[in-house]
C-alpha positions in Angstrom: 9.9 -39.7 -45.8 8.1 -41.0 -42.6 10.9 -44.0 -42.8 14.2 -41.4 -42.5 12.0 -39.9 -39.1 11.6 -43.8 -37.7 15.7 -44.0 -38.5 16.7 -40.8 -36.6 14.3 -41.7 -34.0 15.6 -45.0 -33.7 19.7 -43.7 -34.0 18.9 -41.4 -31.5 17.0 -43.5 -28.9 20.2 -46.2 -29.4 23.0 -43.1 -28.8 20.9 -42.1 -25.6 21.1 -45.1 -24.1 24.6 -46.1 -25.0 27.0 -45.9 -21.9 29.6 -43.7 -23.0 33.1 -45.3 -23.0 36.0 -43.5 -20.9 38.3 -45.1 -22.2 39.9 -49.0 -22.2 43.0 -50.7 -23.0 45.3 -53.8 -22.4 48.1 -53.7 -21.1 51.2 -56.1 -20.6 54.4 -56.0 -18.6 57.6 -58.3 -18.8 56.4 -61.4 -16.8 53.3 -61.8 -18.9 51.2 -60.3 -16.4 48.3 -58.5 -18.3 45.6 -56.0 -17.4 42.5 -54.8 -18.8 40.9 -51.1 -18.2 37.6 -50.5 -19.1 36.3 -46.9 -18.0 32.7 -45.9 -18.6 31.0 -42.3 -17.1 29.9 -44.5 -14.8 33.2 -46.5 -13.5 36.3 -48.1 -13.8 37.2 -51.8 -13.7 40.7 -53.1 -13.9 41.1 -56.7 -14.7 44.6 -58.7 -14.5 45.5 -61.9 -15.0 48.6 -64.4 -14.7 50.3 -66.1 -17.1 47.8 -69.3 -18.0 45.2 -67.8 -15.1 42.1 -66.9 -15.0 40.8 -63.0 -15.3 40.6 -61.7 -12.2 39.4 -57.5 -10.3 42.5 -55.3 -9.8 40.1 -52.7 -8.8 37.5 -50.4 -9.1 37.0 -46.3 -9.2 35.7 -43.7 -10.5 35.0 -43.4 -14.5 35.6 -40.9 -16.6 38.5 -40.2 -19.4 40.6 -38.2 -17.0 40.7 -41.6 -14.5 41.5 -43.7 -17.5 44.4 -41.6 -18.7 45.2 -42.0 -14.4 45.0 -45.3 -14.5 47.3 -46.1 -17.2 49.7 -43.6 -16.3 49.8 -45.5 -12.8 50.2 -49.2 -13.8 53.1 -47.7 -17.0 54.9 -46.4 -13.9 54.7 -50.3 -12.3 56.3 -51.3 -16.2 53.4 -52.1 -17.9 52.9 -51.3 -21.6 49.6 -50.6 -23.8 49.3 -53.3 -26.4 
């Protein structure tokens, strides 16, 4: 019995200090260009990268699931599409 109380101490300790993901997804437009969103309740980071290049910061904002539904909504308007 005392083990089941170390294992829900322990899987609650590890939940609590888990960032909680937003949101995140890759996206790809005609040319090849790609982009990567990964939103956290902490922030936002957009990656892109060329054809054959190197990753590279689009930007940065705000996190939360509403500004990753934002942000995708913004680059499928510039003819992006989620992969």
């Amino acid at each position: 019995m005392k083990k089941v109380y170390i294992a829900a101490a322990c899987a609650a300790l590890t939940l609590a200090v888990a960032p909680a993901h937003a949101g995140n997804g890759k996206l790809s437009r005609s040319d090849g260009f790609e982009l990567k969103i990964d939103c956290k309740g902490s922030g936002c980071k957009v990656q892109g990268k060329k054809p054959g290049g190197k990753w590279g910061l689009v930007e940065k904002g705000k996190g939360g699931r509403d500004n990753y539904l934002k942000l995708v909504s913004k680059y499928e308007a510039q003819g992006f599409k989620l992969k």
